[in-house]
C-alpha positions as CSV (number, residue, x, y, z in Angstrom):
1,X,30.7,30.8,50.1
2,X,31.4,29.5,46.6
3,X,28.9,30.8,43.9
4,X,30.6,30.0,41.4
5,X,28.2,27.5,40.2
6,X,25.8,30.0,39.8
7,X,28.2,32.3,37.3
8,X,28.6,34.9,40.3
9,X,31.3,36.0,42.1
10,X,31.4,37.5,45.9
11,X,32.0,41.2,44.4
12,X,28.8,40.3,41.9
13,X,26.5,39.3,44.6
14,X,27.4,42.1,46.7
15,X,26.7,44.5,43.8
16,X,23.4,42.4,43.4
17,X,22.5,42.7,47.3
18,X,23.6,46.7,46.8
19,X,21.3,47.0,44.0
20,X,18.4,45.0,45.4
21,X,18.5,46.9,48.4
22,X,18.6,50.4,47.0
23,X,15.9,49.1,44.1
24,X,13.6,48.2,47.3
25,X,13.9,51.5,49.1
26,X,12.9,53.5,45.9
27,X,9.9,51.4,46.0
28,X,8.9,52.0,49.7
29,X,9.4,55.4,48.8
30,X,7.4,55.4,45.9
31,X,4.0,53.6,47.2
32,X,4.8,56.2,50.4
33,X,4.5,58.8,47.6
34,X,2.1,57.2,46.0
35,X,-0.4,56.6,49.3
36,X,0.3,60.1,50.1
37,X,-1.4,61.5,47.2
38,X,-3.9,59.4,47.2
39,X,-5.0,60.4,50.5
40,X,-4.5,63.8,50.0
41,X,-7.1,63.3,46.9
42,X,-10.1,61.7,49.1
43,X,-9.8,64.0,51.5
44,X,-10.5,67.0,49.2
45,X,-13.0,64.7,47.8
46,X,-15.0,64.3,51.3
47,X,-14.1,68.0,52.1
48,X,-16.2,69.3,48.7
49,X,-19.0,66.5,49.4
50,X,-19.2,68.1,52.8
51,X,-19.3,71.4,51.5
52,X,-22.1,70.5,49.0
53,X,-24.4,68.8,51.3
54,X,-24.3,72.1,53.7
55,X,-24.9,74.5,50.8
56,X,-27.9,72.3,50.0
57,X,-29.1,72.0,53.4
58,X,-28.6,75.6,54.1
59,X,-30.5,76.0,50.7
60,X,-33.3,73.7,52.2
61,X,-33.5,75.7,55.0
62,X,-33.7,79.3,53.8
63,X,-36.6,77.2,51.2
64,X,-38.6,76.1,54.1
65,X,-38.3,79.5,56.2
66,X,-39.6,81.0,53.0
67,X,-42.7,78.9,52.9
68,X,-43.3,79.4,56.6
69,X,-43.4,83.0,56.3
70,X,-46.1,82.8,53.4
């Protein structure tokens, strides 16, 4: 195919296909990364929200056995 219109050359627009393709694997790469953490970060979230609602209900509950005995 002639390009040449365009200013590019066959080696140029393999070196631009190279370059795209590479370019678009770091960026899968990166929004894996990128997901990953993110993840990670609500799931400590919901695992210390967990943890606080059972300290509070255990709370609750040693409050009202206190109470009954009274």
């Amino acid at each position: 195919m002639d390009f040449s219109g365009f200013g590019l050359e066959m080696g140029g627009i393999t070196i631009f296909v190279v370059f795209a393709f590479l370019f678009n694997i770091f960026i899968t790469i990166l929004w894996f990364v990128i997901g990953w953490r993110a993840m990670r970060a609500h799931e400590k979230m919901a695992d210390y929200i967990e943890l606080m609602i059972r300290q509070q209900m255990s709370e609750r509950e040693a409050q009202s056995n206190v109470s009954m005995d009274d």
